[in-house]
N, C-alpha and C positions, 0 to 999 in steps of 0.2 A: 572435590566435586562441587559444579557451580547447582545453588539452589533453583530449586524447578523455573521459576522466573525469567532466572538468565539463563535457562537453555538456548542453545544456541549462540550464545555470543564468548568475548572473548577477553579472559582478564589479565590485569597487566598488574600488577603487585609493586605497590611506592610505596614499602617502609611495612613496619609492625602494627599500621592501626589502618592505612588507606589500599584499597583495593578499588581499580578502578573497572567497570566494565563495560566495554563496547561491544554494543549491539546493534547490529544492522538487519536492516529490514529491507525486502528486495522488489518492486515493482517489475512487474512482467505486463507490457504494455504492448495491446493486439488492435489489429487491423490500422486503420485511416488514425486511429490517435496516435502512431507513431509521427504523423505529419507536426504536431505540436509540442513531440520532445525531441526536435533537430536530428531524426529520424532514431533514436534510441528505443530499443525494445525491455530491456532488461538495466535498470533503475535501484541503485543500492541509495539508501537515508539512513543516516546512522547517530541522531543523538535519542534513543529509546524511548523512541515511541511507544506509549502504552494502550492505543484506541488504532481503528484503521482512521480515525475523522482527525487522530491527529498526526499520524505518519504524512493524509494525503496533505493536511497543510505543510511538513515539510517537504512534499514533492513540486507544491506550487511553490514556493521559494526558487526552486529551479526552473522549472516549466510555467510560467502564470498561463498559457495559452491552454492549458490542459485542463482549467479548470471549469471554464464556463459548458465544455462538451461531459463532465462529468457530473457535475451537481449545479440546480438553478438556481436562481436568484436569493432562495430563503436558505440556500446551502444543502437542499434533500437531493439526494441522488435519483438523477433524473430515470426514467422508467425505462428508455432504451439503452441503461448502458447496467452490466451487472461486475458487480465487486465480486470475486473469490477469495478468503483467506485460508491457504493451503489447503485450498481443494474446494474449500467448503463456503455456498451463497452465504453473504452478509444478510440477504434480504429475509431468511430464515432464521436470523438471529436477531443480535443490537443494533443494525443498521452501521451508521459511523461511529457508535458505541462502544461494535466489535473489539472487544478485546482481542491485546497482539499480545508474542513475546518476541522476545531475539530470535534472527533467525526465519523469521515465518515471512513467507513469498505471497506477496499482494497481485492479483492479477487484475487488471481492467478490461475490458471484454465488451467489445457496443456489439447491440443483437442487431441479427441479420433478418433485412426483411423486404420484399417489394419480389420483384419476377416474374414471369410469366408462368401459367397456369400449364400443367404436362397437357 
C-alpha cells in the first residue's frame, strides 16, 4: 500500500532499496484558455508536483501562452480566472500554496461575465 502522499500515483520497484513513484497530476482547462494549449483541454504533468504554483510552472514549460491569462505580472492569480483542486477553490485556501498529491485534477476556469440584462 502506497503511503497517503503518493495516493494516486504509481510505483515502479528497481531493486531492494529504490522505489520509484510516478505521479501525475491532470489539468482540465475550460473555455477560450483552451486557445493557448494548441487546443488541449485535459493536461497530464508528471514529475510530483507538491504546490498547485508548482505543478502550474510545469504546465508553462509546455504552454508559456497560458500563463500571462492565469497569473499577472507579480505571479498572483489574477481575479478573473478561478483554480479548482478536485473540486475544491484554491482562493479559500493556500492560493498557489495549495497543496497537491498524485492524482489530484487541477481545473482552470476564467469567470464569465458581460451580457445583456433579461
Amino acid at each position: 500500500m502506497l503511503p497517503p502522499r503518493f495516493a494516486g500515483c504509481e510505483s515502479t520497484d528497481n531493486g531492494p532499496l529504490t522505489i520509484t513513484y510516478i505521479c501525475m497530476v491532470t489539468f482540465n482547462i475550460a473555455g477560450f484558455l483552451a486557445d493557448f494549449t494548441n487546443g488541449l483541454s485535459e493536461i497530464p504533468v508528471g514529475s510530483s508536483p507538491t504546490t498547485v504554483g508548482e505543478a502550474l510552472h510545469e504546465l508553462w514549460q509546455l504552454h508559456i501562452g497560458l500563463r500571462d491569462r492565469v497569473v499577472n505580472e507579480q505571479g498572483q492569480l489574477r481575479t478573473h480566472v478561478n483554480i479548482f483542486v478536485d473540486g475544491e477553490n484554491i482562493r479559500r485556501k493556500q492560493l498557489l500554496d495549495t497543496p497537491i498529491s498524485g492524482g489530484s485534477e487541477i481545473t482552470i476556469l476564467p469567470s464569465v461575465s458581460g451580457g445583456t440584462p433579461p
